[in-house]
C-alpha positions as CSV (number, residue, x, y, z in Angstrom):
1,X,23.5,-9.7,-4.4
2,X,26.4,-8.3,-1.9
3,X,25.6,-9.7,1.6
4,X,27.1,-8.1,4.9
5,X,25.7,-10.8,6.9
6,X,23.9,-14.3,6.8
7,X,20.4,-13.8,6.2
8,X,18.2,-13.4,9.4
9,X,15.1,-15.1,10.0
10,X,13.5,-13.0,13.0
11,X,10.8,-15.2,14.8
12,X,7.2,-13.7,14.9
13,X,6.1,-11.7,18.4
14,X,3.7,-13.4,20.2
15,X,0.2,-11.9,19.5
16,X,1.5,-10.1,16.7
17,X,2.4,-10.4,13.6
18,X,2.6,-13.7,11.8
19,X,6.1,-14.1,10.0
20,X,4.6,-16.5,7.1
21,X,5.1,-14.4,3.6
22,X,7.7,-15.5,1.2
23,X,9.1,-14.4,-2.2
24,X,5.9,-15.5,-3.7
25,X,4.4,-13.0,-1.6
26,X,6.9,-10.2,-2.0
27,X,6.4,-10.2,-6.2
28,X,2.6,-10.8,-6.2
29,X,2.0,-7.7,-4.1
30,X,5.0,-5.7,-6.3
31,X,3.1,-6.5,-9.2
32,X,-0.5,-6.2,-7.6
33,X,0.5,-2.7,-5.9
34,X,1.4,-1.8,-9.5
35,X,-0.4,-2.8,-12.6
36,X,-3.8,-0.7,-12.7
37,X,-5.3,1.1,-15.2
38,X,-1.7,3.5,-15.6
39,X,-0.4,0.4,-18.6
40,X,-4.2,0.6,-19.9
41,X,-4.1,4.4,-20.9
42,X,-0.4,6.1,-20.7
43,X,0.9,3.9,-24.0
44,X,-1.8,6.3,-25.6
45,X,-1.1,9.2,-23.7
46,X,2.8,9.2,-24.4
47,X,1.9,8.5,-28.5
48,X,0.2,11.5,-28.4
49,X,2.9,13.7,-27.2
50,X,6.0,11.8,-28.0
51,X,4.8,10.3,-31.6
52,X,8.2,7.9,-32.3
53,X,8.7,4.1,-31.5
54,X,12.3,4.7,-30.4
55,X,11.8,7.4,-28.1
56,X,8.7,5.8,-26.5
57,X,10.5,2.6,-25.5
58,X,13.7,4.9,-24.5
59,X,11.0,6.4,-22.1
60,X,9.6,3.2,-20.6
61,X,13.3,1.6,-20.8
62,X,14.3,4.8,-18.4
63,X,11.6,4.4,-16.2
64,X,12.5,0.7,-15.6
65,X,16.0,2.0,-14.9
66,X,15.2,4.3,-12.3
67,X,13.0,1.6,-10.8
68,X,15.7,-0.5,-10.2
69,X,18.0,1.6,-9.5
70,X,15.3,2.4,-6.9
71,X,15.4,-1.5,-5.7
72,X,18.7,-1.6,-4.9
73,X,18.6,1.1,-2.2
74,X,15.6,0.6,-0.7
75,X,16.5,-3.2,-1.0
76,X,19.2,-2.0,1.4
77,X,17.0,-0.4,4.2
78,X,14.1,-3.1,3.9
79,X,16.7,-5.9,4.7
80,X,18.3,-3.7,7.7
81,X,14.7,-2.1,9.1
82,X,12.6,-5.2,8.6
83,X,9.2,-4.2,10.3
84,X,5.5,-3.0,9.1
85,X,5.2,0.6,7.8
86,X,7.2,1.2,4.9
87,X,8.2,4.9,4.1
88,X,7.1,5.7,7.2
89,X,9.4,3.3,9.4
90,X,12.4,4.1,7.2
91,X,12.3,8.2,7.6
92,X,11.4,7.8,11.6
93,X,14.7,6.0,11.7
94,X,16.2,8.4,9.3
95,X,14.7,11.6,10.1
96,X,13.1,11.7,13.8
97,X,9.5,11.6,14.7
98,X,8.8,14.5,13.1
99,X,9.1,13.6,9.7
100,X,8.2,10.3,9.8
101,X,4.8,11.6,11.3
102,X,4.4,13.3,7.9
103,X,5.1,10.2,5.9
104,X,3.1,7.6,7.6
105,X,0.0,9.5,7.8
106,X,0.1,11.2,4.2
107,X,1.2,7.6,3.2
108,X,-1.9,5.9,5.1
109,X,-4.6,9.2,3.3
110,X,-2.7,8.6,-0.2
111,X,-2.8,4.4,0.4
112,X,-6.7,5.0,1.2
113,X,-7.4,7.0,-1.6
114,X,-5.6,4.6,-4.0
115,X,-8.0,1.9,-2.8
116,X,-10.9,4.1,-3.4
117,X,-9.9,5.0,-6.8
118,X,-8.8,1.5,-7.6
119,X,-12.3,0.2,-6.7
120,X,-14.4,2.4,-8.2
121,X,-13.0,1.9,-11.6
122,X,-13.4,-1.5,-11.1
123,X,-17.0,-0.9,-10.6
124,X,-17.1,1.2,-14.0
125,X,-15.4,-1.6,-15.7
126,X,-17.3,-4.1,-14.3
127,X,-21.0,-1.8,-16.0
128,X,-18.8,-2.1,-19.3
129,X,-18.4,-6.1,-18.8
130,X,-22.5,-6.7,-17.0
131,X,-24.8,-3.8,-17.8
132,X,-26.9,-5.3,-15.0
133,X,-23.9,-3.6,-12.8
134,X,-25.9,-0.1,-13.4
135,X,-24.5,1.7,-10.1
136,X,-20.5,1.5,-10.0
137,X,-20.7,2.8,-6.6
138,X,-22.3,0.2,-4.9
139,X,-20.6,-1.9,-6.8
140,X,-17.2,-0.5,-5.7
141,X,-18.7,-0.5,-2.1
142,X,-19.2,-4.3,-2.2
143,X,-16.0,-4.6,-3.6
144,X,-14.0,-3.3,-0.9
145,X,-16.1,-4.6,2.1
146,X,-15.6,-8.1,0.4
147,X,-11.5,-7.3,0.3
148,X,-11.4,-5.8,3.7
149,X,-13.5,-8.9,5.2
150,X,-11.2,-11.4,3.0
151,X,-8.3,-9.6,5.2
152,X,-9.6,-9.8,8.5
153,X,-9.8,-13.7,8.2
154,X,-5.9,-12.9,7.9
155,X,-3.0,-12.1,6.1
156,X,-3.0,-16.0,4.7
157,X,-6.4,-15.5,3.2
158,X,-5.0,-11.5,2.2
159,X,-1.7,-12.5,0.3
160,X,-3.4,-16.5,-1.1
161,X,-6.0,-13.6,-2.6
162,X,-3.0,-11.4,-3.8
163,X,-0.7,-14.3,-4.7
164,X,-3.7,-15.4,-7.6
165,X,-4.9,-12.3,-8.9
166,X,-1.5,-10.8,-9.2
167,X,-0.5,-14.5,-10.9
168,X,-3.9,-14.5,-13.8
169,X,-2.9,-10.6,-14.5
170,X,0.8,-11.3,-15.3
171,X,-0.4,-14.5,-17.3
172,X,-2.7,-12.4,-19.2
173,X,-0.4,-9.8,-20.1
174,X,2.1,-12.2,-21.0
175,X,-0.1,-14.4,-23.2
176,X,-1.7,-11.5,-24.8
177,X,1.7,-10.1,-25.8
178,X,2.7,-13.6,-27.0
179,X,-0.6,-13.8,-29.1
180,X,0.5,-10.3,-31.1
181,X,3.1,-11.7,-32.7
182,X,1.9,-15.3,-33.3
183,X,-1.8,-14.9,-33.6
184,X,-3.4,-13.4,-37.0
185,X,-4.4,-9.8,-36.4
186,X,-6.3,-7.2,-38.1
187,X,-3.8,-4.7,-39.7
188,X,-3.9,-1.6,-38.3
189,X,-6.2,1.1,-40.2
190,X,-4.2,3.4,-42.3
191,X,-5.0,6.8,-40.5
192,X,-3.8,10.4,-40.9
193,X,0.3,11.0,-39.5
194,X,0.5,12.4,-35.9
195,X,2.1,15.7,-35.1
196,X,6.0,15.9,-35.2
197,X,8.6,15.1,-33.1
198,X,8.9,18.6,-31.2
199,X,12.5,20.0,-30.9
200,X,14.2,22.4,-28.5
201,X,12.6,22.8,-25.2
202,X,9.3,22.0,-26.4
203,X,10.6,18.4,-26.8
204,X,12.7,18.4,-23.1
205,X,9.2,19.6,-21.4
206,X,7.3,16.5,-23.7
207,X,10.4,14.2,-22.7
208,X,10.0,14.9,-19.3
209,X,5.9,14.7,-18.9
210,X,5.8,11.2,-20.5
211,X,8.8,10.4,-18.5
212,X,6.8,11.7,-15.0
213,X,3.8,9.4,-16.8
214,X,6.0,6.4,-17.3
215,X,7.5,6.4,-13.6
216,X,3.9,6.9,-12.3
217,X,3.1,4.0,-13.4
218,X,5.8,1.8,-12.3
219,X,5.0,3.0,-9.1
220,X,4.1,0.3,-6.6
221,X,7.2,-2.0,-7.1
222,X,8.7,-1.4,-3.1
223,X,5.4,-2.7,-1.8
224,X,6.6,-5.5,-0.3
225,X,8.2,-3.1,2.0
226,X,5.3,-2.8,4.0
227,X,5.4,-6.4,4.7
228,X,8.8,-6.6,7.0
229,X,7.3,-8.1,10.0
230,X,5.6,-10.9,8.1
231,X,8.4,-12.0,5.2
232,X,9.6,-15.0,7.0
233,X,13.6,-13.9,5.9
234,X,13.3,-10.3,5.1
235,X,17.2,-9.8,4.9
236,X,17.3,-12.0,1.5
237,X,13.7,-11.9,0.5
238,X,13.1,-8.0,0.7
239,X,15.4,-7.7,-1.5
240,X,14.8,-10.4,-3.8
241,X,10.9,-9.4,-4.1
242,X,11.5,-6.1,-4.9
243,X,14.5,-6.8,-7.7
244,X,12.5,-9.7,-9.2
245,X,8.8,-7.1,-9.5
246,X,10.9,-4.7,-11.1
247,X,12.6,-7.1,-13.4
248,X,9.1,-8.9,-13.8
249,X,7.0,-4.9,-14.2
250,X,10.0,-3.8,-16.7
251,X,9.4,-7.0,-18.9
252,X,5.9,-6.7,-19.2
253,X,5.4,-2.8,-20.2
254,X,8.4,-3.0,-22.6
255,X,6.7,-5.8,-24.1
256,X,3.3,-4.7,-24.1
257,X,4.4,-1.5,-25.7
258,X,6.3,-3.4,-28.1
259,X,2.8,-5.4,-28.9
260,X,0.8,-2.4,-29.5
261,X,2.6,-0.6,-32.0
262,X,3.7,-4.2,-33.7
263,X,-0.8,-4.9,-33.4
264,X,-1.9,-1.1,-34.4
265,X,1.2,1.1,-35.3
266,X,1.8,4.7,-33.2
267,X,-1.1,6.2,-35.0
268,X,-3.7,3.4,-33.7
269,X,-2.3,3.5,-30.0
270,X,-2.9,7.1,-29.8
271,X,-6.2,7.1,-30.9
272,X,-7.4,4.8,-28.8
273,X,-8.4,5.7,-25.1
274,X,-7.9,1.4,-23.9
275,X,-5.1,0.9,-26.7
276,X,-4.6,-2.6,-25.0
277,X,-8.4,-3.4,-25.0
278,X,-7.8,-2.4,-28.7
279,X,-5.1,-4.8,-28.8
280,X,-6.9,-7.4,-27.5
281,X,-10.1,-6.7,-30.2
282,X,-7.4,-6.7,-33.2
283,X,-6.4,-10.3,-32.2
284,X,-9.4,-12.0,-30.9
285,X,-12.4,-9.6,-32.1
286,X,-14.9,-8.9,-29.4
287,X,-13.9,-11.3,-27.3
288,X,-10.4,-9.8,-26.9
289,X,-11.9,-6.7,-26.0
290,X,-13.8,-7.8,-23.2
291,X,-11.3,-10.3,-21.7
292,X,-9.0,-7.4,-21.7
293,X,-12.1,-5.3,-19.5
294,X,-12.7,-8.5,-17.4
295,X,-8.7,-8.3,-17.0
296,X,-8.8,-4.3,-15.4
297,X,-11.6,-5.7,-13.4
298,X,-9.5,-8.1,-11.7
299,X,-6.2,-6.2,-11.4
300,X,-7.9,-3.2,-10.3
301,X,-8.7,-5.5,-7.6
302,X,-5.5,-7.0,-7.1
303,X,-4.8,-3.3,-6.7
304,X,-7.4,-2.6,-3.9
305,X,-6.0,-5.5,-2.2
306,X,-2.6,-4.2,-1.7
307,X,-3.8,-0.7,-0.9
308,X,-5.6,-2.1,2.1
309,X,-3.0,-4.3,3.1
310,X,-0.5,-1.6,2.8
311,X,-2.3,0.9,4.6
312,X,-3.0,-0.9,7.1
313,X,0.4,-1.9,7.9
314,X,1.4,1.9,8.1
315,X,-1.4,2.6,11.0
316,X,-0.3,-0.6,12.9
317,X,3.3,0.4,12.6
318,X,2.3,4.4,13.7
319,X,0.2,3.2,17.1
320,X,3.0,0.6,17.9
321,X,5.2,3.6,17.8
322,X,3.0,5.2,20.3
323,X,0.8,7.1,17.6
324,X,-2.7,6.9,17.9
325,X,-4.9,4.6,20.4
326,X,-2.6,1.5,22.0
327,X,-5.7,-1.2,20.4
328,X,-5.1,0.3,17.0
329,X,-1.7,-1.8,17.4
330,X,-4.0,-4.7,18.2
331,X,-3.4,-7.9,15.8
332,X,-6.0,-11.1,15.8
333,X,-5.8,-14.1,15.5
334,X,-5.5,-14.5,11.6
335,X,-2.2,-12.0,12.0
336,X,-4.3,-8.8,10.9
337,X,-4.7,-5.7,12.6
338,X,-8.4,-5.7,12.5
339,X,-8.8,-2.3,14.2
340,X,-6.2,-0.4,11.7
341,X,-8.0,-2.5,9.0
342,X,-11.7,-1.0,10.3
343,X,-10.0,2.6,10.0
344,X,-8.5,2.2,6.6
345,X,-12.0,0.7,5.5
346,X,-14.1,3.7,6.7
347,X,-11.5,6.3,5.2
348,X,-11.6,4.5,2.2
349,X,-16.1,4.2,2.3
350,X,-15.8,8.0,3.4
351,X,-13.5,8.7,0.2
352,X,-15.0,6.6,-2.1
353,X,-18.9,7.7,-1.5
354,X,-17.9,11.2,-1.6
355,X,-16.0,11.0,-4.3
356,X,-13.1,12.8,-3.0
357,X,-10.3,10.5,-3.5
358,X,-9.4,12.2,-7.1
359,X,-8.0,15.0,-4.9
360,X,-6.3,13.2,-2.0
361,X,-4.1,11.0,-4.8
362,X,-3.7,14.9,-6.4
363,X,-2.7,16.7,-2.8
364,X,-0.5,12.9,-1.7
365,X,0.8,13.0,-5.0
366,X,3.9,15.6,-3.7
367,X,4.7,13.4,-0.3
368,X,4.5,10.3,-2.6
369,X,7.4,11.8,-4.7
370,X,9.2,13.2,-2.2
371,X,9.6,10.4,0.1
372,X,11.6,8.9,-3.0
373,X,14.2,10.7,-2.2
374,X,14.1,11.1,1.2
375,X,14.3,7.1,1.2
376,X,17.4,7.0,-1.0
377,X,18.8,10.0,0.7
378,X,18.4,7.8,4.0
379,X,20.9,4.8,2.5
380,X,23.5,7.6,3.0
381,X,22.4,9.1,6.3
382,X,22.1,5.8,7.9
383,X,25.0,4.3,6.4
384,X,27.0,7.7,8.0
385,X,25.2,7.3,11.2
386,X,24.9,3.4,12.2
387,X,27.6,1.8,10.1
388,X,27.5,-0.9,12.6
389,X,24.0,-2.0,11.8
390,X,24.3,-5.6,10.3
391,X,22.9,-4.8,6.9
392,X,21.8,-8.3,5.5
393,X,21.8,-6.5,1.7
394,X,23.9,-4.0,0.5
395,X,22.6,-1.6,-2.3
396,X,24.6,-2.5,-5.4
397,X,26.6,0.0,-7.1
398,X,27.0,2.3,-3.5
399,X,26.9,4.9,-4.2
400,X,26.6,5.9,-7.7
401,X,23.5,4.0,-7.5
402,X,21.8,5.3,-5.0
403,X,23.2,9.2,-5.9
404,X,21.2,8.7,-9.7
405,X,18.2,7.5,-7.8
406,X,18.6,10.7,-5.7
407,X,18.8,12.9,-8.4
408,X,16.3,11.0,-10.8
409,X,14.1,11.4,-8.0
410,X,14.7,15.4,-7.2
411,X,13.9,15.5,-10.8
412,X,11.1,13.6,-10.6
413,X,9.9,15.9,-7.4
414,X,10.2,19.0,-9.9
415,X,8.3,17.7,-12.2
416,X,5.6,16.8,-10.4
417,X,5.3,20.7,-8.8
418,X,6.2,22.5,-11.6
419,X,3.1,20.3,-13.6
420,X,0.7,20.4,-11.4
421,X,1.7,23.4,-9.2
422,X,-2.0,24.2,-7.2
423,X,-1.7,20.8,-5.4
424,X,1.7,20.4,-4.5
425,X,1.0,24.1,-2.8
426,X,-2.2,22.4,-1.1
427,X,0.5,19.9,-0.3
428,X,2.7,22.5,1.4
429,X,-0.2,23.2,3.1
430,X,-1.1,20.5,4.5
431,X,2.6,20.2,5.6
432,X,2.6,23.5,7.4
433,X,-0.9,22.2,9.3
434,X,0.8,19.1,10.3
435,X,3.2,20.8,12.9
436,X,0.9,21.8,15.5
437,X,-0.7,18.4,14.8
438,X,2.1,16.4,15.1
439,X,3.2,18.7,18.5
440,X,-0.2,17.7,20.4
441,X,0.0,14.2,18.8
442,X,3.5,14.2,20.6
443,X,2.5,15.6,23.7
444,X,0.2,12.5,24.5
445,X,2.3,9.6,22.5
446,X,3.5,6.7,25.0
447,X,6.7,5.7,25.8
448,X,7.9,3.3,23.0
């Protein structure tokens, strides 16, 4: 790691936020913010359109590259721009007002709607696990009023929460990968071949789309990025959380992908809809199978826990920036900005029991991929424009780096349009509405 600087270790504002997260912290909510139900189903998903072992693991091997390559950079700005907010915080400092309106409040929607999703499959998985659970919805419901009330004790309770769920889910995986290739299994059924490989263009577009899959579901690595007015030494720990989750993510779906076809072949992951509740069956019979359903229950919540935190963090940073009501900014006690924590809540209740957070993940989808690489194409602008900023961590590789993660990301940004082309055009929409927004918004913002 290349250091400009000595690490800083910026004391925490009075009545604000409390600078107590460490490493720890920074990987559990890296991991947490990442493994869902994406490594549950995509293994299947990919089989199905990319049917070779080699190429699969090429795929997932890529998408752990362009994570990291990813770390580096925004290792960079987290270390130099340590405050709440993520995204949101970087291209305001970047970009002007403007666009950084547009990323922290599509950021705060998508963050909402991620929490949403997350606990309503954890309701439907929990039905699977206790039949008694007959109404995922209210189970969802109590779900995320027990996470937001577990957060407005404060961020200890929020990240002890994160630090443990995020810990047994890593475990499991880990163990259950062990136990494929040192514990007796079932050998997988002989079934009839899958389709070829496709060639030409056919193959490019099926490269591309498992690719777009793969990348999707590293997604959540950076999350300690939200966190940069509570890591108690942002300018070595930023850096070091997000590194260490993607070398920690990158370990675990290589490896789990590795254990499914070793368990069932290509054929078996494909068929299956869970391949690694499958997985779990072909090793341990029944019980496998549900321990691997109790295991989505719980990072699904680990999930919800970091989407709350996270969007949180964005509407505190926004109204301390003089967007939105001055109490939204307020912080208790327990270092949690219970009023930003009450609006994330009801955004999430109001997406969840209406069950339109399928389409705000759809519509965010675009800003999500774009503020990739607007946050990489920021190392550049605001290495041209403040080279005098003490930058605790530089990106490694400058800029060759950095440029790939540009360009994997423009890519990436293509992909995403060209495959699902009616949203992203809601989402150029909804950027077209946010001008006037942002203009009145502006017109009554307070001096910062």
């Amino acid at each position: 790691m290349e250091s400009a600087v000595a690490p800083t270790n910026p004391p925490s504002a009075p009545g604000g936020m409390l600078r107590i997260l460490g490493v720890t912290f920074g990987i559990a909510v890296a991991v947490g913010g990442t493994i869902g139900s994406g490594i549950m189903r995509t293994p299947s998903q990919i089989a199905n359109r990319l049917p070779s072992v080699p190429l699969i693991m090429l795929v997932w091997a890529a998408g752990a590259l362009y994570s990291l390559l990813g770390a580096w950079s925004l290792g960079e700005l987290g270390a130099m721009i340590p405050s709440s907010g993520a995204f949101y915080t970087i291209a305001r400092r970047a970009y002007g007002d403007y666009v950084g309106f547009v990323v922290g409040w599509t950021d705060w929607v998508g963050q909402c709607g991620s929490g949403a999703a997350a606990v309503i499959l954890a309701g439907e998985y929990g039905r699977d696990l206790l039949p008694s659970l007959s109404h995922p919805i209210l189970t969802a419901s109590a779900m995320a009023a027990m996470i937001a009330l577990l957060q407005w004790r404060g961020i200890r309770w929020g990240s002890r929460f994160q630090n443990v769920t995020s810990a047994i889910t890593a475990l499991v995986f880990l163990g259950l990968i062990a136990a494929a290739y040192l514990w007796p299994h079932h050998a997988p059924p002989v079934s009839a071949p899958l389709g070829v490989i496709p060639s030409g263009w056919p193959f490019v577009l099926s490269f591309v789309l498992v690719l777009q899959a793969v990348i999707f579901t590293f997604d959540g690595w950076y999350s300690s990025l939200y966190f940069g007015d509570e890591i108690k030494n942002p300018g070595r720990e930023m850096p070091r959380s997000m590194l260490s989750g993607v070398l920690l993510l990158s370990a675990i779906y290589l490896l789990t992908n590795s254990a499914l076809f070793h368990v069932l072949g290509i054929a078996g992951v494909a068929k299956e809809d869970l391949p690694v509740a499958a997985l779990g069956a072909s090793i341990f019979g029944e019980f496998g199978n549900t321990a691997v359903r109790a295991l989505m229950v719980l990072a699904l919540a680990a999930l919800a826990n970091t989407s709350f935190l996270s969007a949180t963090r964005v509407l505190y940073a926004m109204s301390r920036d003089g967007w939105g009501a001055r109490g939204i900014a307020r912080v208790n006690a327990g270092g949690t900005p219970s009023i930003a924590l009450l609006l994330t809540t009801c955004a999430t209740m109001i997406f969840l029991l209406s069950g339109s957070f399928d389409r705000v993940i759809a519509v965010t989808t675009f800003f999500f991929v774009a503020r990739y690489a607007m946050s990489y194409l920021a190392v550049f602008r605001l290495r041209k424009r403040e080279p005098d900023t003490p930058r605790p961590y530089l990106a490694w590789g400058y800029p060759w780096t950095t440029a790939a993660a540009v360009a994997g990301s423009v890519a990436f940004l293509v992909g995403v349009i060209a495959s699902d082309t009616r949203n992203s055009a809601y989402s150029l929409l909804v950027l077209v509405a946010s001008y006037p927004v942002y203009r009145l918004a502006q017109k009554k913002i307070r001096p910062t």
